[in-house]
C-alpha positions as CSV (number, residue, x, y, z in Angstrom):
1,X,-13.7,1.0,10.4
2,X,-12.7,-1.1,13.9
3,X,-10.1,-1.1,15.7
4,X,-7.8,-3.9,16.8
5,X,-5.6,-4.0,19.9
6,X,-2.5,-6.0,20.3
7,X,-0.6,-6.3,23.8
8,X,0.7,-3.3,24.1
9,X,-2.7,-1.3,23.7
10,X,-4.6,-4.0,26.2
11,X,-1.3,-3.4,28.8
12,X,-2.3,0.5,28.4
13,X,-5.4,-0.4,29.9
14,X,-3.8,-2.4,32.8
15,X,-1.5,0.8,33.4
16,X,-5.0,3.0,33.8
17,X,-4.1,4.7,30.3
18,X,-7.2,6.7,30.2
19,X,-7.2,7.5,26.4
20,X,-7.1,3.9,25.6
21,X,-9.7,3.2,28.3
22,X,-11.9,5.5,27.4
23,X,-11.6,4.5,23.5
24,X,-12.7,1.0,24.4
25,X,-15.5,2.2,26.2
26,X,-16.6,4.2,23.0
27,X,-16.1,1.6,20.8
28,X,-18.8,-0.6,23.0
29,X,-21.3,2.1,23.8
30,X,-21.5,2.6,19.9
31,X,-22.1,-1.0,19.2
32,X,-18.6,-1.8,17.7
33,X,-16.4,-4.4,19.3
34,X,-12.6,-3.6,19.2
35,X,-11.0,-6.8,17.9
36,X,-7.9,-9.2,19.4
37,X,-6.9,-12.7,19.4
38,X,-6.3,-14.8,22.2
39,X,-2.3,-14.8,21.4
40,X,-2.5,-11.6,22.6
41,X,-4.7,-11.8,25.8
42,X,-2.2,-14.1,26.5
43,X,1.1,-11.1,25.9
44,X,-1.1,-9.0,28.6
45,X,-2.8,-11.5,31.1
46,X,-0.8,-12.0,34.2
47,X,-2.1,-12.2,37.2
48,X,-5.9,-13.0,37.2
49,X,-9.4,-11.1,37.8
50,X,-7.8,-10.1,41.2
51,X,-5.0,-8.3,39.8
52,X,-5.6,-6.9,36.3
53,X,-9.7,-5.9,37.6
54,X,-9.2,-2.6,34.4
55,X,-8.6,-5.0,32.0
56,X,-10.9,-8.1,34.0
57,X,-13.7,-5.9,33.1
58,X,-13.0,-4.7,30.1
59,X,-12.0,-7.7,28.2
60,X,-15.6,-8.5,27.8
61,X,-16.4,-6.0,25.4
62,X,-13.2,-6.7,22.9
63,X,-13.9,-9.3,20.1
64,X,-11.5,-11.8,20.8
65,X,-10.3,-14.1,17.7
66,X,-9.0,-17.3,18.6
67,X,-5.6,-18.2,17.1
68,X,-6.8,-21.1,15.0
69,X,-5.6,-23.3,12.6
70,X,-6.4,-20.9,9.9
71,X,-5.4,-17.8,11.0
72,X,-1.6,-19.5,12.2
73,X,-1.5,-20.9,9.0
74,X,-2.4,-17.1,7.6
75,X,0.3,-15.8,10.0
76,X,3.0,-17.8,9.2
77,X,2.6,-17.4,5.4
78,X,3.0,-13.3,6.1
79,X,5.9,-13.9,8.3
80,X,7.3,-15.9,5.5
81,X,7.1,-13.6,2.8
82,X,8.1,-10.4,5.3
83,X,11.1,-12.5,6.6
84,X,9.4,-11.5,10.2
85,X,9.0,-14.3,13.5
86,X,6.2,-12.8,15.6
87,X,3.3,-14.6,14.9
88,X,1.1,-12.8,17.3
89,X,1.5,-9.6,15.5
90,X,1.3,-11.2,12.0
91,X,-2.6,-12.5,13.4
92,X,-3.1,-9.0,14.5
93,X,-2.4,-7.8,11.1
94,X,-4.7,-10.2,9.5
95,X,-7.5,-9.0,11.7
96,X,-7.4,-5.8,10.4
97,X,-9.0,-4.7,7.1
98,X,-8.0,-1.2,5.0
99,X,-9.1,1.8,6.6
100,X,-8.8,0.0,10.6
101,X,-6.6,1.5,13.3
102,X,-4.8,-0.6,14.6
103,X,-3.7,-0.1,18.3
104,X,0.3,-1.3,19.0
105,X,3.0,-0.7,21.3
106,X,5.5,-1.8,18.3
107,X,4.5,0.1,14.8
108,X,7.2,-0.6,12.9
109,X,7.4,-4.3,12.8
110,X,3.5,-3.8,12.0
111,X,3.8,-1.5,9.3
112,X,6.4,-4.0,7.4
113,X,3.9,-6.5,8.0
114,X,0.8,-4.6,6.8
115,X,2.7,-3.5,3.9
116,X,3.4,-7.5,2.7
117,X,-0.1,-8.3,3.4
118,X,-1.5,-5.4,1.2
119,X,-3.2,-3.9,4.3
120,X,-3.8,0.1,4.4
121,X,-4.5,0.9,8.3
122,X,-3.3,3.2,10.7
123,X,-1.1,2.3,13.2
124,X,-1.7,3.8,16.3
125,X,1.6,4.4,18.8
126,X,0.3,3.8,22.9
């Protein structure tokens, strides 16, 4: 099982959301990475190492995916059969594989999109 994050989970950790924090930091002492993709580095990344120092240091230890070719291609074939336009949560749903948590500020748009792309995870409210 991993765990992904998407923007609202990785904004939790700018905010000092101590569960979240702390989850990260659990996921890295026991040799897992939680996974991302740059799209959504980019949702949460505002103001630099000088401003966001949480999420500066944790951002290390999270397996970030770029947003390729292939995975945009992936993306926008989900949003096309779930009639959905977020491609940034789309590529968090392909990330995730049955049985992952994933991490999101915006479950239900995930759920419909998990549901068309045949994924069974849990989606995590933060």
């Amino acid at each position: 099982m991993s765990i992904v994050l998407d923007a609202g989970a990785l904004i939790a950790v700018e905010r000092g959301d101590r569960d979240m924090i702390a989850l990260i930091k659990r996921e890295r002492r026991e040799g897992r990475a939680p996974l991302s993709h740059g799209g959504v580095i980019g949702q949460a990344w505002r103001g630099g190492y000088g401003r966001q120092a949480i999420l500066g240091r944790l951002l290390p230890g999270v397996d970030v995916q770029a947003l390729d070719d292939e995975l945009g291609r992936r993306a926008g074939v989900l949003l096309g059969a779930a009639g959905g336009a977020d491609v940034i949560d789309a590529a968090v749903v392909l990330l995730a594989h049955d049985g992952d948590e994933i991490f999101t500020s915006d479950p239900g748009d995930l759920r419909d999109l998990a549901a068309v792309a045949g994924r069974h995870v849990e989606l995590i409210p933060v």
